[in-house]
C-alpha positions as CSV (number, residue, x, y, z in Angstrom):
1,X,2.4,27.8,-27.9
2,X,3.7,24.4,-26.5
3,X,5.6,22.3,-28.9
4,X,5.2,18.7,-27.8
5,X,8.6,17.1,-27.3
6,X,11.2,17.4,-24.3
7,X,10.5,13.1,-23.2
8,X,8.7,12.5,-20.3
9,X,8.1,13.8,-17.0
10,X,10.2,13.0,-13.7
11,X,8.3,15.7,-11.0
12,X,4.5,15.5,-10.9
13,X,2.9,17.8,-8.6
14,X,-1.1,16.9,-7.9
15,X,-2.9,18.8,-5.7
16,X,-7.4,19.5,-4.4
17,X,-6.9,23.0,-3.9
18,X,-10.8,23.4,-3.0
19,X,-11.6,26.1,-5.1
20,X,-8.9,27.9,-7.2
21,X,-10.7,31.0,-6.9
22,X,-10.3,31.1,-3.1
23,X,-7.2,30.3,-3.3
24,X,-6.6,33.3,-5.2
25,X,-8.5,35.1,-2.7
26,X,-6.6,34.1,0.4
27,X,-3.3,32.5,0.1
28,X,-1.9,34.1,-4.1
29,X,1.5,34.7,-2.1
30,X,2.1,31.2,-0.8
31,X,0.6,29.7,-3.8
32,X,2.8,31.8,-6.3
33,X,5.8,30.8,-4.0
34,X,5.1,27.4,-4.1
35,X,4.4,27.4,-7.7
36,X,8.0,28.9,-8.5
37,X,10.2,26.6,-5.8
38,X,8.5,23.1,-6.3
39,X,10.2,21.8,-9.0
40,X,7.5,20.4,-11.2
41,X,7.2,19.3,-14.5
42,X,3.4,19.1,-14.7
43,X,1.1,20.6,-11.9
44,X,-2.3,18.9,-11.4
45,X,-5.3,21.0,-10.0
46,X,-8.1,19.0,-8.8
47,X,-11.7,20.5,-7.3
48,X,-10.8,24.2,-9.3
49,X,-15.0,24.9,-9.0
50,X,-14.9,27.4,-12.1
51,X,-17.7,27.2,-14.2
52,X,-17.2,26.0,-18.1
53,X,-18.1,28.9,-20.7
54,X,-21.4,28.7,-22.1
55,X,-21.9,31.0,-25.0
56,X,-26.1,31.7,-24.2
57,X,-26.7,34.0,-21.9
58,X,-29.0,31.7,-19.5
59,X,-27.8,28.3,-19.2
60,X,-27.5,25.7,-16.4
61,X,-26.4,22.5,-15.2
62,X,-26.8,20.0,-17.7
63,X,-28.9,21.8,-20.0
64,X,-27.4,20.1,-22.8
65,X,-26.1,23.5,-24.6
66,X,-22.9,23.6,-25.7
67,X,-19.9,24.7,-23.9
68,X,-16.1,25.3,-23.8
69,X,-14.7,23.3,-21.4
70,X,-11.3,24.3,-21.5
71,X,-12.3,27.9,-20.9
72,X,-13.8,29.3,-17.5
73,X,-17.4,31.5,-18.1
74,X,-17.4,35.0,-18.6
75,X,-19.8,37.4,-20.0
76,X,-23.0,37.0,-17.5
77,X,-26.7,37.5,-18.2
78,X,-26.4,40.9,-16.3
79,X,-23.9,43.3,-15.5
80,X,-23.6,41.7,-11.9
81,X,-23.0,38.2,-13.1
82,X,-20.5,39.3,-15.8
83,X,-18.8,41.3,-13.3
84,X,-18.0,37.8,-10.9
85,X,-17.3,36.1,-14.0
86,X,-14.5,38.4,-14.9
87,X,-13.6,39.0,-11.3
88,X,-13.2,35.3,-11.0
89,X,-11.3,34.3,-14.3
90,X,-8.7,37.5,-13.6
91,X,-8.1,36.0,-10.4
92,X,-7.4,32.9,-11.7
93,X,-5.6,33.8,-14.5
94,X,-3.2,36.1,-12.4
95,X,-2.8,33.4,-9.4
96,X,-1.6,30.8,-12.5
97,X,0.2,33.6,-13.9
98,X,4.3,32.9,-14.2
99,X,6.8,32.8,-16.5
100,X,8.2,29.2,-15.7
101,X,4.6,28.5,-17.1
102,X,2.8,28.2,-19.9
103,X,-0.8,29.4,-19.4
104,X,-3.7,26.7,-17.7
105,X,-5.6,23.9,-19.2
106,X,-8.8,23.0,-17.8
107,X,-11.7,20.5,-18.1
108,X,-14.9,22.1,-16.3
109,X,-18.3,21.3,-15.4
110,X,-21.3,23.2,-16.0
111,X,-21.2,24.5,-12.6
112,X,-18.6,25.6,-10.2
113,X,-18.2,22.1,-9.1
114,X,-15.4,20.0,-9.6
115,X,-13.1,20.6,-12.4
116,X,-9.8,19.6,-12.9
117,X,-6.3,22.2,-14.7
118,X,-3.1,21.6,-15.4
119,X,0.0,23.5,-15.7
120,X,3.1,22.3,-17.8
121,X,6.7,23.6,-17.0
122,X,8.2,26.0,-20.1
123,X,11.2,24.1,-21.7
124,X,10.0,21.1,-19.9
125,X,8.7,18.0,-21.5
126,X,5.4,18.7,-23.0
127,X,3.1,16.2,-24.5
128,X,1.7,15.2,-27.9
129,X,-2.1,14.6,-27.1
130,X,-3.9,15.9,-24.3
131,X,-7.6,13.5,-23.5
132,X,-10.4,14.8,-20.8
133,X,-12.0,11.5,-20.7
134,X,-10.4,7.8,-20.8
135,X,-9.9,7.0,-24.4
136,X,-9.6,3.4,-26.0
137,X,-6.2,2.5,-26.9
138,X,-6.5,2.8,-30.2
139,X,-6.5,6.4,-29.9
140,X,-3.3,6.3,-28.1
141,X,0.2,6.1,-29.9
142,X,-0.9,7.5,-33.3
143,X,1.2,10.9,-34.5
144,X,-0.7,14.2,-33.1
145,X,-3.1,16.0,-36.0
146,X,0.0,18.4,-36.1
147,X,3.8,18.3,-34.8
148,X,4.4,21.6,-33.6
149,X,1.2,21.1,-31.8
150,X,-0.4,19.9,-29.1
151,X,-3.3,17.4,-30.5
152,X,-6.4,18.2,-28.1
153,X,-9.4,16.0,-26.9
154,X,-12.6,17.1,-27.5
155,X,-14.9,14.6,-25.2
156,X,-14.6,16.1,-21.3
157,X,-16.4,13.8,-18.4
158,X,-19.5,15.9,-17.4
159,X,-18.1,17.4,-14.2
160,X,-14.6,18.1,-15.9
161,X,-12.9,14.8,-13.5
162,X,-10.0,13.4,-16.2
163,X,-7.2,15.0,-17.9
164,X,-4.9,12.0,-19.6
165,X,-1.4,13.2,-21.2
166,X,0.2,11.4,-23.5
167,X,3.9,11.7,-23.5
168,X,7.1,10.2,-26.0
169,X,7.6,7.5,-23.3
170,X,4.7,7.5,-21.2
171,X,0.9,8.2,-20.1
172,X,0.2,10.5,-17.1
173,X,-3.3,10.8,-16.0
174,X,-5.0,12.8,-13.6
175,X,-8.8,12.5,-11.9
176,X,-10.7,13.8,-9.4
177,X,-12.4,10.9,-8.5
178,X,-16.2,11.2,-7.5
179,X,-17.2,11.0,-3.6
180,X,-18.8,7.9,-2.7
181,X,-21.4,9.6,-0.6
182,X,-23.5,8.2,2.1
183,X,-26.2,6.9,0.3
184,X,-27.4,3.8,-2.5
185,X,-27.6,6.4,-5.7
186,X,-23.4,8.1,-4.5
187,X,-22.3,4.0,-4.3
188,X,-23.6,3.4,-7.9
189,X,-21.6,6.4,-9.4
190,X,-18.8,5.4,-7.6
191,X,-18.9,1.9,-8.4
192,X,-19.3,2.7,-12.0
193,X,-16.6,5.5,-12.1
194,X,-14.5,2.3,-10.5
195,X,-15.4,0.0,-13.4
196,X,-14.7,2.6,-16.3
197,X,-10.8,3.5,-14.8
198,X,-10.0,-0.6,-13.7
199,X,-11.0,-0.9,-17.3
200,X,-9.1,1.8,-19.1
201,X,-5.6,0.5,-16.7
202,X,-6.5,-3.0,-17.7
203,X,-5.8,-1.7,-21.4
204,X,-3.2,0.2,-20.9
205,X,-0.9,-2.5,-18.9
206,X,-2.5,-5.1,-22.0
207,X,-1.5,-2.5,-24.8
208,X,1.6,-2.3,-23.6
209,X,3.2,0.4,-25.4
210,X,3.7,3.0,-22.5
211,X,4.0,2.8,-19.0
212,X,1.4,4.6,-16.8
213,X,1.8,7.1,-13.9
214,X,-1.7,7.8,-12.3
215,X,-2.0,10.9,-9.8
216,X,-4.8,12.9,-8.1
217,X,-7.6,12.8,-5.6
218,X,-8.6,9.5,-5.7
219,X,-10.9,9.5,-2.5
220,X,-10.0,6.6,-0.7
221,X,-7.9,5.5,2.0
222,X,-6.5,2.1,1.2
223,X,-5.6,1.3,4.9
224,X,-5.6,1.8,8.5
225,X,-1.8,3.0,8.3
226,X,-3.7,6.0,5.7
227,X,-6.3,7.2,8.8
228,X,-4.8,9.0,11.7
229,X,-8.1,7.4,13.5
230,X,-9.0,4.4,11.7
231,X,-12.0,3.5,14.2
232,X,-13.4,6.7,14.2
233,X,-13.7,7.2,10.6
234,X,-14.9,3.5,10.5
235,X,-17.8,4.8,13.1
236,X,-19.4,7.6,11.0
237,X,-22.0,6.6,8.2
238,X,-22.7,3.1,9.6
239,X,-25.2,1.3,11.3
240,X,-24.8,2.2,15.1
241,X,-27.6,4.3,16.2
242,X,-26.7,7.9,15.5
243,X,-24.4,7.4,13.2
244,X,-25.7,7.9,9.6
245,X,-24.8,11.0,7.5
246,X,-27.4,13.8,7.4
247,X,-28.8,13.1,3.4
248,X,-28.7,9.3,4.0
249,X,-31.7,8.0,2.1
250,X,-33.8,7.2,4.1
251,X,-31.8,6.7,7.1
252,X,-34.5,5.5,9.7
253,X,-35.4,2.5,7.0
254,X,-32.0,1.7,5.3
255,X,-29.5,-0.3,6.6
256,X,-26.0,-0.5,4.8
257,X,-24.4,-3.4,3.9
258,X,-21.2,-4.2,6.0
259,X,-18.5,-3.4,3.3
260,X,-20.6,0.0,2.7
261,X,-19.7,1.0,6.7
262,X,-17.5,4.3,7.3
263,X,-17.1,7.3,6.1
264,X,-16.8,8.1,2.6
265,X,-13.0,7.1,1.4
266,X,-12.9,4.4,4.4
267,X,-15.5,1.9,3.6
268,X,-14.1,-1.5,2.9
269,X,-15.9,-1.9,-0.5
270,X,-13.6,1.5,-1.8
271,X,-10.3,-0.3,0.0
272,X,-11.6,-3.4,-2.5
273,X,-11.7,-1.3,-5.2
274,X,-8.5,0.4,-4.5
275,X,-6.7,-3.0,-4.8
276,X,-8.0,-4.1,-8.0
277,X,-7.2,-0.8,-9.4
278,X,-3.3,-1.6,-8.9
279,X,-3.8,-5.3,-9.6
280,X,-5.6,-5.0,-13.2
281,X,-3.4,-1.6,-13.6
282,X,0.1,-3.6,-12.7
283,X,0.7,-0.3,-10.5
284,X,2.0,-0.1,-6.9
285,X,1.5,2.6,-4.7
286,X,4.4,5.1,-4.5
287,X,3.7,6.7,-1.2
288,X,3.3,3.9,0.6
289,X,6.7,2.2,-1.1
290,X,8.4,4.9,-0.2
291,X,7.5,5.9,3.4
292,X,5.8,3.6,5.8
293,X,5.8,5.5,9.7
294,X,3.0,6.3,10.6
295,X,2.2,9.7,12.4
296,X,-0.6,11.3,13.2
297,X,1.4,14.8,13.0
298,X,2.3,13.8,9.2
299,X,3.4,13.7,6.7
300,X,1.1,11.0,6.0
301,X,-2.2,12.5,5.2
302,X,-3.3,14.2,2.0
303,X,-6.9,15.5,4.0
304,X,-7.0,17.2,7.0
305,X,-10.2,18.7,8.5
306,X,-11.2,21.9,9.9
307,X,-11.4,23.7,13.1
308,X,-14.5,24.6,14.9
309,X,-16.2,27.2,13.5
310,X,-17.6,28.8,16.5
311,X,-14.9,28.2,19.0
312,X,-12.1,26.8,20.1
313,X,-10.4,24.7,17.0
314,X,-11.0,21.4,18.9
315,X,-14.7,21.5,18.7
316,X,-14.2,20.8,15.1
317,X,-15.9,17.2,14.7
318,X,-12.8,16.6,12.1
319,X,-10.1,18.9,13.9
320,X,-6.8,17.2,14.0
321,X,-8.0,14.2,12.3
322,X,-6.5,12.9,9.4
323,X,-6.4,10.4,5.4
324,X,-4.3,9.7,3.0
325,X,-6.5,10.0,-0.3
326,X,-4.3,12.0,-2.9
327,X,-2.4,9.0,-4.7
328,X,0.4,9.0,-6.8
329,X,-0.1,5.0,-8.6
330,X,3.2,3.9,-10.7
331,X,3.9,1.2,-13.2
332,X,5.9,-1.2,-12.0
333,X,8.2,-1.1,-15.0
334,X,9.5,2.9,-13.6
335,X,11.3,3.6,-10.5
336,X,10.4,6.1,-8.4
337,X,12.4,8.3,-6.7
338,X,10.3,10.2,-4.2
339,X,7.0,10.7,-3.5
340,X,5.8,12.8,-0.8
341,X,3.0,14.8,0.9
342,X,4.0,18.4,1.4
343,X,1.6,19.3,4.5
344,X,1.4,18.5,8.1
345,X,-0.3,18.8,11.3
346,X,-4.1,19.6,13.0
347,X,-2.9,23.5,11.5
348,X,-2.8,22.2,8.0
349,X,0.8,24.0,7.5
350,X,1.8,23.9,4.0
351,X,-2.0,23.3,2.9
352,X,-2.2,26.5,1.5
353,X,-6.2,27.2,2.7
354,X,-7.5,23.8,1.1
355,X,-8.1,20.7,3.5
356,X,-5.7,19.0,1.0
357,X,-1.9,19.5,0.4
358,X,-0.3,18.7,-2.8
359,X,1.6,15.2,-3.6
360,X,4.9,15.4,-5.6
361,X,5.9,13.0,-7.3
362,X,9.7,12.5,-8.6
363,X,10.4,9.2,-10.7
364,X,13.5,7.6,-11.3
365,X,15.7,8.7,-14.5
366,X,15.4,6.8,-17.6
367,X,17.4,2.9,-17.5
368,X,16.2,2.3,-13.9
369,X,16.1,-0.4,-12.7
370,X,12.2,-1.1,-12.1
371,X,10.3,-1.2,-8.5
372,X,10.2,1.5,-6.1
């Protein structure tokens, strides 16, 4: 029920909440609370893990049938499947459930795996076309199908990973960008998934028409300033003996190239990638513009890992350990007014349950002068 209209967004919230159905499960207070007190605009979800709807009865990943993207599954083969489907998708729909909100819109995979939702603020600037993959620009800037509605996309990437709004003034997009893995086959997709967004940027900043604002879980730590132990996570998944990830193929026989060193978000090869995406994009990095101390309490890092499992919360190989990989990427013709990380600590306070804590984003008003 959305009528597109209202301008453009100032305060972008993006945040990998790990599974939205766990959330549900464990933190619906603090979630709800946050929800109602952050001051957003548009709330990105990334990682939601809910499963796309499937009509047929037996169905499974990449099985070609068709399927409702924007919806999560429900019915169920058997009485025990369509029970967690519903189970899930109430919880869901009640842990989203406000009125400053009109109701989720999703992109899903055919699993629960990845996925990405969004939430826009009622009476709050809505947009007039909504894509879940990276269009060409010739399908930006033309007049919605209808003008008291939103005009929908009907291509979704597999594993639900884009949502793109398109606004009066400007385009916000959102991924989930894919892993890079430990291994030849996870650098291919992530060098390809590269490719496709440095492209669709390139086109945007060459079209010209609107600026861009580009938020989400982008996996990558551009610098040593965005690892709270830049040597250590430069250790893991390399070449020293001992150190490649369990699932390398084959590790005994395969050696990586330098640049493909570290652990997944720190090898120099995604830090390359990560500055051609603001080069060909003419974007500039709004956390780091507007905050440079570094400290490894925080604010200053999107992921945080666990504790130990089976003891004390230091025998966690990641416990108090620390990146920066949830980006907010500006235009450099806007201004930004904030941008912040709203978690801290080994303890992971305001993380809600994920390992990530949302990014807000709050950009300058309208006849800024541009630049952070």
């Amino acid at each position: 029920d959305a009528a597109p209209g209202g301008g453009a967004p100032r305060t972008i919230v993006c945040w990998n909440v790990n599974g939205l159905k766990s959330r549900a499960d464990s933190q619906r207070g603090p979630v709800q609370r946050f929800l109602a007190a952050c001051g957003a605009d548009a709330i990105f979800f990334s990682e939601v893990k809910l499963k796309a709807h499937c009509g047929s009865a037996s169905h499974k990943k990449g099985d070609g049938q068709p399927r409702d993207r924007r919806k999560p599954q429900s019915g169920g083969k058997n009485d025990a499947e369509r029970r967690k489907n519903e189970s899930e998708s109430a919880a869901c729909k009640e842990l989203l459930r406000g009125d400053g909100w009109y109701p989720p819109i999703y992109s899903l995979a055919d699993i629960r795996y990845a996925g990405t939702a969004l939430l826009l603020r009622r009476g709050g600037p809505v947009p007039s076309k909504i894509f879940f993959d990276l269009p060409s620009v010739a399908e930006l800037g033309a007049a919605p199908r209808d003008g008291d509605t939103i005009a929908f996309g009907t291509r979704h990437e597999p594993d639900g990973r884009v949502i793109l709004c398109e606004y009066d003034r400007l385009l916000l997009l959102h991924t989930y960008s894919p892993n890079n893995g430990s291994d030849g086959p996870a650098f291919a997709r992530r060098a390809a998934w590269e490719r496709r967004v440095r492209t669709f940027v390139g086109a945007v900043r060459a079209w010209g028409a609107k600026p861009l604002v580009y938020a989400g879980d982008l996996n990558v730590a551009p610098e040593d300033a965005d690892l709270s132990h830049p040597a250590w996570f430069r250790a893991w998944n390399s070449n020293a003996p001992g150190k490649r990830f369990k699932g390398s193929k084959p590790p005994e026989v395969s050696r990586l190239e330098p640049e493909d060193e570290g652990q997944p978000g720190c090898t120099d090869r995604e830090k390359t990638y990560f500055r051609e995406l603001l080069a060909d994009g003419g974007l500039f990095d709004a956390f780091r513009a507007k905050n440079s101390a570094t400290d490894v309490e925080g604010p200053n890092f999107s992921w945080r890992g666990p504790p130990g499992k089976d003891g004390p919360p230091e025998t966690g190989r990641y416990w108090n350990r620390g990146m920066r990989i949830d980006h907010a990427l500006v235009a450099s013709a806007l201004t930004v007014d904030a941008c912040e990380l709203l978690g801290r600590g080994a303890e992971r306070e305001g993380y809600m349950g994920s390992d990530h804590c949302p990014l807000r984003l709050v950009l300058g008003a309208a006849g800024s002068t541009p630049g952070a």
